[in-house]
C-alpha positions, -999 to +999 in steps of 0.1 A: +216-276+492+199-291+461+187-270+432+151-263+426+133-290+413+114-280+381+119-307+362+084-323+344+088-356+327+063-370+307+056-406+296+034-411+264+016-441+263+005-442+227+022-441+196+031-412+173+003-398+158+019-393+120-017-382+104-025-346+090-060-348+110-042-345+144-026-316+130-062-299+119-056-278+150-023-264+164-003-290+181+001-288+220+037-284+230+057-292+264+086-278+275+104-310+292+140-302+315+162-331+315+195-326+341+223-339+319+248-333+347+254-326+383+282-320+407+276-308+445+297-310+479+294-290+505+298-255+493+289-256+460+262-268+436+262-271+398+233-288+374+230-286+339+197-290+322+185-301+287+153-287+274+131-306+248+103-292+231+075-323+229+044-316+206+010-332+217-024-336+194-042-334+223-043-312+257-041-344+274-007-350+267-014-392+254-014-383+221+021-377+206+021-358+170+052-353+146+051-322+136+037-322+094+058-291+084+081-267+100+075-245+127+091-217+144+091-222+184+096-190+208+112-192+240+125-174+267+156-179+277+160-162+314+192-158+338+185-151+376+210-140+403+195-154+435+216-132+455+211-100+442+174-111+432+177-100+395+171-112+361+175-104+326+149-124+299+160-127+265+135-137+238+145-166+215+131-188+186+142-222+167+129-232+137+119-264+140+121-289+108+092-312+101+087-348+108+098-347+146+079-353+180+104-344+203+135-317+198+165-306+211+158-267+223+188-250+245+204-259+278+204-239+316+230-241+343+225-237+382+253-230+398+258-216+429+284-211+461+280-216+500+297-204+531+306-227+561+272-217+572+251-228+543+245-189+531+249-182+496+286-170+487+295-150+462+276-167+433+244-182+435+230-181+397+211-201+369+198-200+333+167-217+320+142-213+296+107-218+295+083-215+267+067-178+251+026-177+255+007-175+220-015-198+196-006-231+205+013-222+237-007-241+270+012-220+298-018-244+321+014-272+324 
């Protein structure tokens, strides 16, 4: 069994916008999941996820900004057990420094076990994170 698949990747085709009039307006941002790591066999799945936050002049997405002063960026970083369908949230921020496009947030595992007829085990688990609506925030991607 594979692990869900929501993992966005996004390809800019322009350059990086480094002017103070993209930044007139609040910067779109993107949440982006990079899997850094994976092991599976037959009873047991494990992926490991990167998260990047990627700020955008535009809603678009084609118009990469660096960021013309600091920011602090709120997350949520969420753990769900899919076999006793539960979850605990935990709201978290990183202060981001100026002059970047694209930063290094947090990371998120899914892990989970299998008996001989593909049922989840005794663990079946994962941690991820997704971005906090607010100015700014487009919860639309």
């Amino acid at each position: 069994m594979d692990a869900p698949a929501e993992q966005q990747s996004e390809v800019a085709a322009s350059s990086v916008v480094d002017s103070r009039a993209a930044l007139t307006s609040v910067p779109f941002v993107t949440l982006e999941a990079v899997e850094t790591a994976r092991y599976q066999d037959t009873y047991y799945v494990h992926v490991e996820t990167a998260y990047y936050a990627t700020f955008w002049a535009d809603r678009a997405r084609s118009i990469p900004v660096n960021l013309s002063s600091g920011v602090q960026l709120n997350y949520l970083s969420t753990f769900y057990d899919y076999k006793y369908n539960t979850s605990m949230k935990t709201n978290r921020r990183a202060n981001l420094a100026a002059g970047g496009h694209s930063y290094y947030i947090g990371s998120g595992v899914y892990e989970c076990d299998y008996d001989a007829n593909g049922n989840i085990d005794h663990r079946c688990d994962e941690t991820y994170l997704t971005l906090r609506t607010g100015t700014g925030y487009d919860g639309s991607w």
